[in-house]
N, C-alpha and C positions, 0 to 999 in steps of 0.2 A: 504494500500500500504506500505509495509515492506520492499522494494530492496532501501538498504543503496544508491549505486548509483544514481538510480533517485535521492531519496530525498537530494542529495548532492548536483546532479543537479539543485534544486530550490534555495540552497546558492550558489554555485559560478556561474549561472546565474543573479542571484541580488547581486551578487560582481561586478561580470565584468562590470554591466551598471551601478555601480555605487548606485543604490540606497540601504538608511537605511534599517535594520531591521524595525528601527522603522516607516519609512515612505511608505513600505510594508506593515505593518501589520495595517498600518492607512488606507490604500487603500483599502486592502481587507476587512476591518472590525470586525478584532479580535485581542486579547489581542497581545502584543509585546511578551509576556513569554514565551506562545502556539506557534505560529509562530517559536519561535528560539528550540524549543523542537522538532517539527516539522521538520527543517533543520539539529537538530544534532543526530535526530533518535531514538527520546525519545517520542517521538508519532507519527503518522498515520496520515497522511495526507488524508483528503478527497477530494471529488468533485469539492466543492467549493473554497477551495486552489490550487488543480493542477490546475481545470481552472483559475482562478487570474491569477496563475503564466504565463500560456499561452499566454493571452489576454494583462497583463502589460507587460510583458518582452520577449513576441513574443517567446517563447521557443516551437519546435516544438508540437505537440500532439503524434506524433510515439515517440519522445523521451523520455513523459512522462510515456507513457504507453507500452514502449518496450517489457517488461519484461513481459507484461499481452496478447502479440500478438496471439504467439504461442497457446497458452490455450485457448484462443476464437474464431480463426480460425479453430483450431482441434476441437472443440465439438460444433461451428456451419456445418464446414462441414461433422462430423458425425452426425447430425441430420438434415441436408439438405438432406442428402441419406436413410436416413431412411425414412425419409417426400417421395421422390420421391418413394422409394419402397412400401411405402402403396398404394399411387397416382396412381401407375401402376397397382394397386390388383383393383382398382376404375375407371378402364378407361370406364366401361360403362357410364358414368356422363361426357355430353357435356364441361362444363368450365376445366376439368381433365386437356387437350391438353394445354391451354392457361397456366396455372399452371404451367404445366410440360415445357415448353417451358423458361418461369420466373426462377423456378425453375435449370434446368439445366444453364443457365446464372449466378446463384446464384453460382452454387458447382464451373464452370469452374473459375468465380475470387475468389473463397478461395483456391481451388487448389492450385492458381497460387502465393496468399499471403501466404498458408503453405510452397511453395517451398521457397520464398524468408523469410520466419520468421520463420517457422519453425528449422533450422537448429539448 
């Protein structure tokens, strides 16, 4: 995760509520160094950081991962349609319908997350 914003995000979220670097990076359980490399864009933040971040300092999950919406709603719902359009070439196979029914419930709320995030 590279978008300087977010990761700016995870320091002036643990400004605003007040807590250390160093009593974050106690929490989460990695060095103080990392952590402050992390928030000033000198490393990559992982998993296990944005989540902390989330979980102690209540910082949305859309927020963390804003920047990453877009790009995985667009190539879930281009391969949700490709999945349906095989699915369709298969409808002799009884469970097809039930799928396809799943399925189209799928594409209709990435649609609706592309229209709102994708922009």
């Amino acid at each position: 995760m590279k978008h300087a914003s977010q990761l700016h995000l995870l320091k002036s979220y643990r400004e605003r509520t007040g807590v250390s670097l160093q009593d974050m990076a106690t929490m989460i359980g990695v060095d103080t160094g990392n952590l402050s490399k992390i928030e000033h864009h000198k490393s990559d933040a992982n998993i296990l950081i944005l989540f902390s971040y989330h979980i102690i300092l209540k910082i949305p999950i859309e927020k963390l991962f804003k920047n990453h919406y877009p790009e995985i709603i667009k190539n879930s719902l281009r391969n949700a349609l490709a999945l349906k359009e095989r699915l369709l070439e298969e409808m002799k196979a009884p469970h097809i319908d039930k799928r396809l029914v799943l399925l189209d419930t799928i594409i209709d709320r990435l649609v609706e997350l592309d229209n709102s995030y994708g922009k």
